[in-house]
N, C-alpha and C positions, 0 to 999 in steps of 0.2 A: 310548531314554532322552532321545533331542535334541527329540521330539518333546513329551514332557513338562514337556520345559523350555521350549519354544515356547510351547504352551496355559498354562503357567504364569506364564510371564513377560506372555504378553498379557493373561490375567484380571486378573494383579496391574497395567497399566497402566488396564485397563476400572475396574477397581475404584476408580482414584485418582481416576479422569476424574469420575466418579460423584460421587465424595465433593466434589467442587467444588474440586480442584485444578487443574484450568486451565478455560482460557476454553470455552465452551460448542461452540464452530466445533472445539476440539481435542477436547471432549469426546465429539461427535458423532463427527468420523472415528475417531476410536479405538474406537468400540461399534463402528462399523462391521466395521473391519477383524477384530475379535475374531470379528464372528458369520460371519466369512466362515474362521474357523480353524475350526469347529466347532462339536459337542454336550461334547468333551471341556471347553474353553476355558470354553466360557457354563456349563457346571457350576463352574468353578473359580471361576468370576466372582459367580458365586449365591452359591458360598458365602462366597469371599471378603467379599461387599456384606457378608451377614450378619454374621461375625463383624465385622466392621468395624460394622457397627450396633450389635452388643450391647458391643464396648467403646466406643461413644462415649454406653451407658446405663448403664456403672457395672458390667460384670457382672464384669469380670475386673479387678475392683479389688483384693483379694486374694490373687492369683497375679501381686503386681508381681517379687517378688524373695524367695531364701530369707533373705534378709541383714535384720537389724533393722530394723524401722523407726524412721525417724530422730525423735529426740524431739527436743521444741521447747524449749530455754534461757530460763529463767525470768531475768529481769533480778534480780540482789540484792535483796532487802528490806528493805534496811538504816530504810530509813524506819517501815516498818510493825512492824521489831525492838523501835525504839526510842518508837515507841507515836505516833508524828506521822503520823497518817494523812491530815489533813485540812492538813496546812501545803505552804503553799509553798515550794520551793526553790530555785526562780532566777525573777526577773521582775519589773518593776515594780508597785510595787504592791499 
């Protein structure tokens, strides 16, 4: 089990390194160090890139949450009520 959490937790830093969270010098040793954990790690690391590719294309846009999506508050219309579409309401002029 500690082993999988080793390979796992190094793909998941390989993977960050990748995505251009740190500097390139970090990014390098850290591939490094992963391919020296193994075939288990560099698979975790593959997949990890991937899904991490396909959410930064939109795919898991709809599996954000079971909860509502939050709707957008429409300002009053009190203006367009009362049939002043085209008027001004504060400003000079």
């Amino acid at each position: 089990m500690m082993k999988l959490l080793v390979h796992g937790l190094g793909a998941w830093f390989a993977v960050e390194a990748a995505s251009g969270r740190y500097p390139r010098p970090v990014a390098v040793g850290l591939t490094m160090l992963v391919t020296r954990l193994g075939a288990p790690a560099m698979a975790f690391a593959m997949a990890g890139y991937g899904l991490k590719r396909l959410q930064e294309a939109g795919a898991f846009e709809g599996w954000q949450s079971s909860r509502p999506a939050a709707t957008r508050r429409r300002a009053p219309a009190t203006a367009q009520r009362r049939g002043r579409r085209g008027v001004r309401t504060s400003g000079i002029g």
